[in-house]
N, C-alpha and C positions, 0 to 999 in steps of 0.2 A: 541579607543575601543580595548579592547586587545583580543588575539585569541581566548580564550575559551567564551567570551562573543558574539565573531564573531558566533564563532561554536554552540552554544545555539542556536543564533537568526537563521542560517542556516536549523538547525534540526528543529527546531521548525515551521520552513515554510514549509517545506518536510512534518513532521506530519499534517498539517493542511491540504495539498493538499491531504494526504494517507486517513484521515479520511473521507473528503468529497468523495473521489473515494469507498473508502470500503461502504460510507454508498450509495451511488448512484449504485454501483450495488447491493448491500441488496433489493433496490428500485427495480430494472429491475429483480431479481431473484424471486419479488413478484408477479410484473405485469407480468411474463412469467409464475408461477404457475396458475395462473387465467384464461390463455390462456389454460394451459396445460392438464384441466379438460375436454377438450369432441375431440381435439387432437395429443390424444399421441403418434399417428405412422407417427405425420409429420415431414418428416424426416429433413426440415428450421426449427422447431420446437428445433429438438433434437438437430443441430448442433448448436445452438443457445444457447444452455444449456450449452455443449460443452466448446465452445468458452468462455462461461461467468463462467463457472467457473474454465478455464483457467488461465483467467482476474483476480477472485479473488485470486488465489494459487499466483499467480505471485507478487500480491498488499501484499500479506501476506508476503513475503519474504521478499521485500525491508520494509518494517513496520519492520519486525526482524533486517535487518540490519541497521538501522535508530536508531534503540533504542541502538544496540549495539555499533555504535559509539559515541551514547553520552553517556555510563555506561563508554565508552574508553576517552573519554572526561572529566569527571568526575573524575573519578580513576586516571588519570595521566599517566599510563604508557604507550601512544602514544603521540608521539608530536602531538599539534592541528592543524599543520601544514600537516600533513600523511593525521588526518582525513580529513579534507577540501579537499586533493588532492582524497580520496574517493568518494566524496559528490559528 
């Protein structure tokens, strides 16, 4: 298998774990709205809000850098070898 086929199949597991994370707190930021309707000065409540959408900002960045090294993968001008040391 050669590198750039390596680094596909790497990215592409990374995306699939980022997408079930992204949609799984979608999920917990619905079931914590639903809570949040007759609650809203509990302050487990708020930090909880907090924290999760810490989680997302976070899942959102490595999903940018995920795509950006396989546009770098792609394109050519990093050895496949740099990105993998990325990964």
């Amino acid at each position: 298998m050669d590198s750039i086929t390596r680094m596909d199949r790497s990215i592409e597991a990374v995306v699939h774990d980022l997408e079930i994370a992204l949609a799984r707190s979608a999920e917990i930021a619905r079931e914590i709205s639903t809570l949040d309707a007759g609650h809203r000065s509990n302050p487990h409540l708020l930090r909880t809000k907090e924290l999760l959408a810490d989680l997302r900002a976070r899942l959102d960045g490595i999903e940018t850098f995920v795509q950006n090294c396989q546009m770098r993968v792609h394109r050519g001008d990093e050895p496949p070898e740099d990105i993998d040391l990325w990964m």
